[in-house]
C-alpha positions as CSV (number, residue, x, y, z in Angstrom):
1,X,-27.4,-33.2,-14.3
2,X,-29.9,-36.0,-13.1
3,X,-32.9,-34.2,-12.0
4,X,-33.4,-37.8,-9.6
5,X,-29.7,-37.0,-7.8
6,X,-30.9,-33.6,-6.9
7,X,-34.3,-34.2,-6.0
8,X,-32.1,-37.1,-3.6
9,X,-29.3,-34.7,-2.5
10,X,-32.4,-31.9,-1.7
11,X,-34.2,-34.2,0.7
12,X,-31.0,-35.3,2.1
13,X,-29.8,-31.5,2.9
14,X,-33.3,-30.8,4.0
15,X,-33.1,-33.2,6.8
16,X,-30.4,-31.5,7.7
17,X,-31.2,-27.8,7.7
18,X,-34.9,-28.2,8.6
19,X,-34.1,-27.5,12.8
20,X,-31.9,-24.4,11.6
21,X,-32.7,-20.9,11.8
22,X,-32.9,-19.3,8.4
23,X,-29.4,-17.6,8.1
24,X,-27.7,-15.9,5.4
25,X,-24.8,-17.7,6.1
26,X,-26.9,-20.9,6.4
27,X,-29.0,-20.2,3.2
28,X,-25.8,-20.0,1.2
29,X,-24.1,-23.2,3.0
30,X,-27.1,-25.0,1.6
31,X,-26.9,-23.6,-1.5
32,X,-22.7,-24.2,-2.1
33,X,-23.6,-27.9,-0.2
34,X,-26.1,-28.5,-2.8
35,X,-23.7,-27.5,-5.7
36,X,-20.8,-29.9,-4.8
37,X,-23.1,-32.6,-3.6
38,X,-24.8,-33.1,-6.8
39,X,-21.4,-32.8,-9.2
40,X,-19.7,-35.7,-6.4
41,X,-23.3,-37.9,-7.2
42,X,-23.3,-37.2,-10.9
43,X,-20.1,-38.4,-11.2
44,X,-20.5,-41.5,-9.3
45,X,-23.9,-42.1,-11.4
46,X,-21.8,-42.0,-14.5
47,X,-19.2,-44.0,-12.9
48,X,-22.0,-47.0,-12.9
49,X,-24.0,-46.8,-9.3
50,X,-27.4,-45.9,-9.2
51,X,-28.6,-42.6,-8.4
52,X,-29.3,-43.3,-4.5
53,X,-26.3,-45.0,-4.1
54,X,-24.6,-42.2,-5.4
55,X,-26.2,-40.1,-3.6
56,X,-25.4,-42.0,-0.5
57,X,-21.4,-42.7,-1.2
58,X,-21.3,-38.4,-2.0
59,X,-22.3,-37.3,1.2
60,X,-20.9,-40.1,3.0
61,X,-17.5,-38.8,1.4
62,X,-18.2,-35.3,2.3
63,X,-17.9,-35.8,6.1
64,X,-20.2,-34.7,9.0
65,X,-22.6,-31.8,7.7
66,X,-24.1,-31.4,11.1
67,X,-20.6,-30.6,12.4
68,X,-20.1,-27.8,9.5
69,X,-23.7,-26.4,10.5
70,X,-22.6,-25.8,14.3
71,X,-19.5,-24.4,13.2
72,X,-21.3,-22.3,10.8
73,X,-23.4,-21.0,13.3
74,X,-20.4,-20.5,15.6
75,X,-19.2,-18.1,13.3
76,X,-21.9,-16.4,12.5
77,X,-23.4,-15.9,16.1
78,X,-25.0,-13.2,18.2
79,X,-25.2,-9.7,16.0
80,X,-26.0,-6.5,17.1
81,X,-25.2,-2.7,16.8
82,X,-23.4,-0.6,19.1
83,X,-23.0,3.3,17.9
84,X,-23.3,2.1,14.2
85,X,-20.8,-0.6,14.3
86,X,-21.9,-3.5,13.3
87,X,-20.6,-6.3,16.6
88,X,-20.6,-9.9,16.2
89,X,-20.3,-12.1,19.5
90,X,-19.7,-16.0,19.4
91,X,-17.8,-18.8,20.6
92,X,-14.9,-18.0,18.3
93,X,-14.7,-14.5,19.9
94,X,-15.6,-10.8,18.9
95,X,-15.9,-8.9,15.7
96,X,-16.6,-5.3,15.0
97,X,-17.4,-4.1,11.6
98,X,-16.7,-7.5,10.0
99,X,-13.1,-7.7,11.6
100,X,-11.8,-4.0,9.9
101,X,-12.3,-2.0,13.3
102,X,-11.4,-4.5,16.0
103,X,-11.1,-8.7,16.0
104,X,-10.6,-10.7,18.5
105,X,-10.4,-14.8,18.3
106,X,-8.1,-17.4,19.1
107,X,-5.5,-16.6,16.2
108,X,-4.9,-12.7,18.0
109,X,-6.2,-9.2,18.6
110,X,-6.8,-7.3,15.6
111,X,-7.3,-2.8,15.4
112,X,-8.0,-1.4,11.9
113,X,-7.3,-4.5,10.0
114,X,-4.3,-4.9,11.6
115,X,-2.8,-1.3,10.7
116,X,-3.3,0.1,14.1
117,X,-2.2,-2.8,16.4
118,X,-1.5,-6.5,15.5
119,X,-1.3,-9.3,18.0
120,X,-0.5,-12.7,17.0
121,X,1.2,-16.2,17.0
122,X,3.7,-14.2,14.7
123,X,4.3,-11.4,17.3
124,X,3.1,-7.6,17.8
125,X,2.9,-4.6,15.2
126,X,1.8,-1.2,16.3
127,X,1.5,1.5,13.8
128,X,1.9,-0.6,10.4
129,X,5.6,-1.9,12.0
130,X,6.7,1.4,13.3
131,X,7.3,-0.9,16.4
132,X,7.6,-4.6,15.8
133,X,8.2,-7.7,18.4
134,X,8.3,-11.1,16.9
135,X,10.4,-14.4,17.0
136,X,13.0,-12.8,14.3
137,X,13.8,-9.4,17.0
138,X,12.2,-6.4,18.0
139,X,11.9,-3.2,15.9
140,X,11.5,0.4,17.4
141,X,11.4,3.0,14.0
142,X,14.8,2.7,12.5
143,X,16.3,0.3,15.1
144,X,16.2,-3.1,14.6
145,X,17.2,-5.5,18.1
146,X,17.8,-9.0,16.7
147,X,20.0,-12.2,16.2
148,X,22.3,-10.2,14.3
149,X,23.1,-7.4,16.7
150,X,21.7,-4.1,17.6
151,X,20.9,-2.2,13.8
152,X,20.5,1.0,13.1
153,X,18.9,1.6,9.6
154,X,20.9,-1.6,8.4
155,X,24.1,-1.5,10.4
156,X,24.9,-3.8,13.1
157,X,27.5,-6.3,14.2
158,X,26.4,-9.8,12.6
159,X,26.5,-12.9,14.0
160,X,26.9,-15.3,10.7
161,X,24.6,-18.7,11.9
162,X,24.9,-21.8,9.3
163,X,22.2,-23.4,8.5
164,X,21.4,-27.1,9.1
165,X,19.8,-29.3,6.8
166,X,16.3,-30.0,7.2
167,X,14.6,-32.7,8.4
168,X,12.6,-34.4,6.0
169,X,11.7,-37.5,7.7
170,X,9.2,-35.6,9.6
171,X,7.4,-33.8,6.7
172,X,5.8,-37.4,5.3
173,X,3.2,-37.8,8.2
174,X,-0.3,-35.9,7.6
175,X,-3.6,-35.7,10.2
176,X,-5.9,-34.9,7.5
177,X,-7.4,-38.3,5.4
178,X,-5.8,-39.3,2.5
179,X,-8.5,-38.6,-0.2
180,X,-6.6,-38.6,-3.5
181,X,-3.4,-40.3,-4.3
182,X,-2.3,-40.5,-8.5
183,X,1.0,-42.0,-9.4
184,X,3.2,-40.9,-12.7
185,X,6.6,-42.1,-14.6
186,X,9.2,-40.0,-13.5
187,X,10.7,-40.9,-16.9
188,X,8.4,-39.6,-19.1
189,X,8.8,-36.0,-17.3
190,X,11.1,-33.1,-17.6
191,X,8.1,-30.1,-16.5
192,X,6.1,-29.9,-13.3
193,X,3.7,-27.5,-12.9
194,X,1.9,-26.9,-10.0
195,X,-0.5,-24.1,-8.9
196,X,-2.3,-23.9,-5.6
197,X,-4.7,-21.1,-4.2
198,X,-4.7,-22.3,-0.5
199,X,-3.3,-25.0,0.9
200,X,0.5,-26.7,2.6
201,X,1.9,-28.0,-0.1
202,X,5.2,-29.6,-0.3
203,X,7.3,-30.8,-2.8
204,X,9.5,-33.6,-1.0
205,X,11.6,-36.7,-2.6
206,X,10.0,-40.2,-3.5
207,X,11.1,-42.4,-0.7
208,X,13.1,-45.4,-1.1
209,X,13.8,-46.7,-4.9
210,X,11.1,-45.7,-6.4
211,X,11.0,-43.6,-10.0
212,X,7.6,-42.2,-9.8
213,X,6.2,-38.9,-8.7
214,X,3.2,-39.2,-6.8
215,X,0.9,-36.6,-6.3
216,X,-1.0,-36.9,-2.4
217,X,-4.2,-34.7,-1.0
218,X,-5.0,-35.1,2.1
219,X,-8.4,-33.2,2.7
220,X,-10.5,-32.5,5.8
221,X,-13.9,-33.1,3.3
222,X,-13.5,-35.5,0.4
223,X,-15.2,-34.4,-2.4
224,X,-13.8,-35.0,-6.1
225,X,-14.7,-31.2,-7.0
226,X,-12.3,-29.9,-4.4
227,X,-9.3,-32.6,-5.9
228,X,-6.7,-31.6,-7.9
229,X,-7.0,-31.5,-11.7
230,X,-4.2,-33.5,-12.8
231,X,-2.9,-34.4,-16.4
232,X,0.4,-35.5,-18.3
233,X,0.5,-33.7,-21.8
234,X,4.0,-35.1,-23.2
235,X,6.8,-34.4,-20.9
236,X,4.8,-31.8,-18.3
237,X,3.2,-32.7,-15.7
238,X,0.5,-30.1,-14.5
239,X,-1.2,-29.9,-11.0
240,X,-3.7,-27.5,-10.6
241,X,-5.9,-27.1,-7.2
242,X,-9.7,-28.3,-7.4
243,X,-12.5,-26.0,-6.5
244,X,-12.2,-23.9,-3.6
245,X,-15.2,-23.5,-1.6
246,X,-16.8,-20.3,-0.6
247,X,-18.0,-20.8,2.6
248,X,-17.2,-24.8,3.4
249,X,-13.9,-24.5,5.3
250,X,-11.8,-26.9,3.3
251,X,-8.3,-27.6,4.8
252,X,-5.9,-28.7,2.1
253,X,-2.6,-30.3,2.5
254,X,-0.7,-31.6,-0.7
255,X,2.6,-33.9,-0.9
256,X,3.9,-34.5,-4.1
257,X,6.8,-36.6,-4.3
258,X,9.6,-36.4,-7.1
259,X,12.8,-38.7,-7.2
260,X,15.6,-37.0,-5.8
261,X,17.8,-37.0,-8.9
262,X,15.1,-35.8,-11.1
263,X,16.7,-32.9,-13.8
264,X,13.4,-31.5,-15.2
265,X,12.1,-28.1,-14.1
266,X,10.0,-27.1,-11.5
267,X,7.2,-24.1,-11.1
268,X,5.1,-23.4,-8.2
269,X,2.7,-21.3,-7.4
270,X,0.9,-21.1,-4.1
271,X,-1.4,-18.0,-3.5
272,X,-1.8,-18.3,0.4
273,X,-0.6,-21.4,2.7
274,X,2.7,-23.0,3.3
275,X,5.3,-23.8,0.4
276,X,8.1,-26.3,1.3
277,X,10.9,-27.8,-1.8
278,X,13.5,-30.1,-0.3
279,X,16.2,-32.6,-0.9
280,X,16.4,-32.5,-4.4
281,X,20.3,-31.9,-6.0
282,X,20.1,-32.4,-9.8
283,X,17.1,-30.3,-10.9
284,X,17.7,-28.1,-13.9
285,X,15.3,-24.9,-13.0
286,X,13.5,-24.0,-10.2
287,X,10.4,-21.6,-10.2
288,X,8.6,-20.2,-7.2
289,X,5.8,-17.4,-7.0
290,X,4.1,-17.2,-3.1
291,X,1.7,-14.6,-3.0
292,X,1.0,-14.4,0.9
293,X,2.0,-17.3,3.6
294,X,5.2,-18.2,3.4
295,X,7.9,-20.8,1.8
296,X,10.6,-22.7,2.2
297,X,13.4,-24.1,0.1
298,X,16.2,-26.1,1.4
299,X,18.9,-29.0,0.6
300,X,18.6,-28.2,-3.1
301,X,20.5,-28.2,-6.4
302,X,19.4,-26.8,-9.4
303,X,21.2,-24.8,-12.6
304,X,18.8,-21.6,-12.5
305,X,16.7,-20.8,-9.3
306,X,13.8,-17.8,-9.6
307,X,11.2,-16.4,-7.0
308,X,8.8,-14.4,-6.6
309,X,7.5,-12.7,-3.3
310,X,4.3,-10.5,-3.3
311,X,4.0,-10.1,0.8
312,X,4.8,-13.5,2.1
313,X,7.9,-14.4,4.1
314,X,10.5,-17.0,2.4
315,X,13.4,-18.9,3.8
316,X,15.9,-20.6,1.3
317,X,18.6,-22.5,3.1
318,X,21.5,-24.3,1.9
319,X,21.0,-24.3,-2.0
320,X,23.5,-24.3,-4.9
321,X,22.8,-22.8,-7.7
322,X,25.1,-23.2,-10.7
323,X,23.7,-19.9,-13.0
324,X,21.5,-17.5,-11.9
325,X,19.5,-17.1,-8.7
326,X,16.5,-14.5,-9.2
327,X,14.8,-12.8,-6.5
328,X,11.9,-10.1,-6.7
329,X,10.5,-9.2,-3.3
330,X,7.7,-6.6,-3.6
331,X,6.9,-6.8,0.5
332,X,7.3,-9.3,3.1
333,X,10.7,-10.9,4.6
334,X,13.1,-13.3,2.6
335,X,16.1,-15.3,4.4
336,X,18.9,-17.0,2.6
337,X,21.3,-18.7,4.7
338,X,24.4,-20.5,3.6
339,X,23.5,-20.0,-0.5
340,X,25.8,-20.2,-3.6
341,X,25.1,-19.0,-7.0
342,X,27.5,-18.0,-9.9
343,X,25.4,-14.8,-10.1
344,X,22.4,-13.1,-7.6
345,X,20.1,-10.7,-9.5
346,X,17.5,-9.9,-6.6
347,X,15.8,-6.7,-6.5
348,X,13.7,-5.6,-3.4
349,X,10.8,-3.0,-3.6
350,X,10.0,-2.5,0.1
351,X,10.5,-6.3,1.8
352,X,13.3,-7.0,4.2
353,X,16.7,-9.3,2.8
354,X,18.9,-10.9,5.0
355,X,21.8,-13.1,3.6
356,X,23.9,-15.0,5.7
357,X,27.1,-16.9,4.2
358,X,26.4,-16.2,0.6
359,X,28.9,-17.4,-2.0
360,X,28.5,-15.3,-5.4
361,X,28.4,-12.1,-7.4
362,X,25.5,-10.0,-9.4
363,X,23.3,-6.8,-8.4
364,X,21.0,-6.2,-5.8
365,X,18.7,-3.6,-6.0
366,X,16.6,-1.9,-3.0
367,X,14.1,0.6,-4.0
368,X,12.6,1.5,-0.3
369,X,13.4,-2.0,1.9
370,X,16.2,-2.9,3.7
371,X,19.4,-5.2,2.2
372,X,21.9,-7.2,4.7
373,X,24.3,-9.4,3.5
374,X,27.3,-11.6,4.7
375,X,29.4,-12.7,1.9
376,X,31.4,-15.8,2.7
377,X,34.1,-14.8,-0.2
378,X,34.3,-12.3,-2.2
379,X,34.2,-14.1,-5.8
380,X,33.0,-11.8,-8.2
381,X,32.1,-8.2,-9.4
382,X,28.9,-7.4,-6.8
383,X,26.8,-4.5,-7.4
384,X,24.8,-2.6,-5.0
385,X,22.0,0.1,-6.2
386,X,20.1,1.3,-3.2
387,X,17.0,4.1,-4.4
388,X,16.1,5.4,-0.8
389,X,16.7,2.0,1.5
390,X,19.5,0.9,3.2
391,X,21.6,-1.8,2.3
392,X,24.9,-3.5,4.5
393,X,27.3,-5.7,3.3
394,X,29.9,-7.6,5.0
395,X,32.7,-9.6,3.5
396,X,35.2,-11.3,5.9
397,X,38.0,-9.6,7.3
398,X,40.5,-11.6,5.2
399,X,39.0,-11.0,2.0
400,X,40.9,-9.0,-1.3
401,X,38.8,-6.6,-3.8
402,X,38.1,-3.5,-5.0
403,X,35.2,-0.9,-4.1
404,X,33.3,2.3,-6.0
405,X,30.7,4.1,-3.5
406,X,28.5,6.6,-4.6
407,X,25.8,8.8,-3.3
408,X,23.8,11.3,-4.7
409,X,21.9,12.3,-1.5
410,X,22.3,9.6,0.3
411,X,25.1,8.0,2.8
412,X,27.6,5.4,1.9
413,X,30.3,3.7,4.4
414,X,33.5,2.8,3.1
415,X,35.3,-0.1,4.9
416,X,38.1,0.2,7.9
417,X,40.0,-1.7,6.9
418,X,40.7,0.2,2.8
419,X,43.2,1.8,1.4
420,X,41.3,4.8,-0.3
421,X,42.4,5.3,-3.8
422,X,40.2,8.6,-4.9
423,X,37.8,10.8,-2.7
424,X,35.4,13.2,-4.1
425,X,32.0,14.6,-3.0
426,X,29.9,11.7,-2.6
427,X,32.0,9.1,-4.2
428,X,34.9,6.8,-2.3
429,X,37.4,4.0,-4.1
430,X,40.1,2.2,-2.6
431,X,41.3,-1.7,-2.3
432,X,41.0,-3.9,0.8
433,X,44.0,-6.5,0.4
434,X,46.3,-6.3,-2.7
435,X,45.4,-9.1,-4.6
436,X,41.7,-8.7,-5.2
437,X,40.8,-9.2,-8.8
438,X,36.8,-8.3,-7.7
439,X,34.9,-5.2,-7.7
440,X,32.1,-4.1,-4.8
441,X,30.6,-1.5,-6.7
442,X,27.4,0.5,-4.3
443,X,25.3,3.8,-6.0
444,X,22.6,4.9,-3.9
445,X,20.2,8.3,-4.4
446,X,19.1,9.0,-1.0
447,X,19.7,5.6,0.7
448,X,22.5,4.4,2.6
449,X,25.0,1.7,1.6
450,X,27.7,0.1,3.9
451,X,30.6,-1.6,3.2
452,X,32.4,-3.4,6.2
């Protein structure tokens, strides 16, 4: 590193900071400032300008420091103690023992970390969800008041809503600056790899003719440390998010555009942010892991289609999927909505399914969440395992099969409308129609299944 560029970047920040109170959180700003300012200026010196002019172009990139210093300050405003808890007071609102006892700012009210009482854009939670109130319904203990009826540990009467296609026109405009825009041979790919720790990313088609997938940042502070490290090895594209700042509050958004009719395979990884995959019908596999925030996949196509939800909320509307469809959902809410696969293998630890005109067979598994389904045809052998959650299915009232219920402990429904064939303790088989060729198998240990 040019010891001239950082004597250069030093005065610069020192103009600056020199009015500023000596902060921790200041201190360190200068410090992670420092960092990034004198990788942007080394780069640019080896790119062929001279050390000031590199110096000059880097923070000129960066955006308005004296801006980031009064919202540093913002948010880290007037401190003081109050019967040992440690209160902060500023413009952005009130914090008590670094948000874990109360917060309160513009995004909600916040008790215990949220645990106690949470009061947001996305609705109120008292008592870890004991009682819920958001967009999707309101939840008192075991009953559940929603778009799908009145519920009562998973039964209800369903409405059954189709889903429209989304629209995509919309999702090309950005606010941030443009900051990084590379272009690739669609071509020469069959792999796309991209990983994201925090940011909107979305994964739209290449408008008009064009064969190329382009790869888009929009950034709210251009720096080329914070872009994306991007690199074709053979047939794989890999896109992999830049640095992250500490303290800088970098707002990322990312478009990557990919022909429609491109038959390669996707995977995606976003840790925290927004996730949207639309409009593509040809694609071989699809891979998805979302950590926390929440994604979307809609208007798609693909032979094999697997996802992974830590405790983010997903939404997957209107797909096709020729083979398999995989779902694990460790916590959070997943919503598919007028999906078809030749086989669902989804297994939810304690999140929240809801499936609403599903076409397919396979297993679903519910250790300690809760399962709904509407099947739009019964099509295949479905099996049902339910540990100690509750899971509800309903197949339409015309529809032909077979069914095996089983309980250990638990509770299972048999439905109205069947024609029992064998009744034991715990165990219930019959027909529904007389030409069924399918089976709805449903075992649970000391859950509740329904069949309706």
């Amino acid at each position: 590193m040019s010891a001239k560029i950082e004597q250069l970047v030093a005065m610069r920040l020192t103009s600056y900071f020199k009015e500023q109170p000596k902060t921790p959180a200041l201190t360190e700003l200068r410090s992670e400032l420092a960092a990034d300012l004198n990788e942007a200026a080394n780069d640019k010196e080896r790119a062929g300008l001279d050390p000031e002019a590199a110096v000059a172009e880097a923070f000129s990139d960066f955006g308005d420091i004296n801006e980031l210093i009064r919202q540093i300050n913002a948010e880290n405003g007037t401190t003081t103690t109050i019967h040992g808890h440690h209160v902060v007071m500023d413009n952005d609102g009130l914090s008590v023992d670094d948000g874990q006892t109360l917060k309160i700012n513009a995004d909600g009210i916040y008790l215990k970390g949220g645990r106690a009482l949470k009061a947001d854009a996305d609705g109120v939670s008292i008592n870890n969800g004991a009682i819920q109130a958001d967009t999707h319904g309101l939840k008192l203990g075991s009953w559940t008041f929603d778009e799908d009826g009145i519920n009562l540990n998973g039964d209800a009467q369903t409405a059954k809503p189709q889903a429209a296609p989304i629209n995509l026109a919309q999702e090309y405009s950005e606010t941030l600056p443009l900051v990084n825009e590379q272009r690739f041979d669609a071509a020469t790919l069959t792999r796309l790899t991209v990983a994201y720790k925090a940011a909107q990313v979305k994964i739209i088609p290449t408008q008009g003719a064009s064969q190329e997938v382009i790869v888009r940042e929009y950034m709210n502070h251009k720096n080329a440390a914070y872009q994306s490290q991007i690199e074709q090895a053979g047939d794989e594209l890999k896109v992999v998010q830049g640095k992250v700042p500490f303290l800088i509050p970098l707002r990322v958004h990312v478009q990557i555009h990919v022909p429609a009719d491109f038959t390669g395979n996707l995977t995606l990884t976003n840790r925290s942010g927004h996730l949207l995959v639309a409009g593509f019908q040809r694609l071989n596999a699809l891979d998805l892991q979302v950590l926390s925030g929440n994604a979307v996949v809609s208007d798609l196509h693909s032979r094999a289609l697997s996802m992974d939800v830590t405790s983010g909320d997903a939404e997957l509307t209107n797909l096709r999927v020729i083979n398999q469809l995989g779902l694990l959902v460790k916590s959070g809410r997943t919503r598919l909505t007028t999906v078809t696969a030749e086989r669902f293998i989804v297994s939810v630890t304690s999140g929240t399914v809801r499936g609403t005109a599903l076409t397919g067979g396979g297993s679903w598994t519910v250790k300690s969440g809760s399962l709904k389904l509407d099947l739009a045809a019964v099509v295949a052998d479905v099996h049902l395992m339910a540990k100690s959650g509750t899971i509800k299915v309903t197949v339409p009232t015309d529809a032909s099969y077979a069914y095996e219920l089983e309980s250990h402990s638990g509770r299972v429904v048999a439905p109205k409308n069947g024609t029992a064939t064998h009744l034991a303790d715990g165990y219930q088989a019959g027909r529904v129609g007389v030409t069924g060729q399918y089976l709805i198998q449903g075992q649970t240990t000391s859950g509740t299944i329904k069949l309706s």
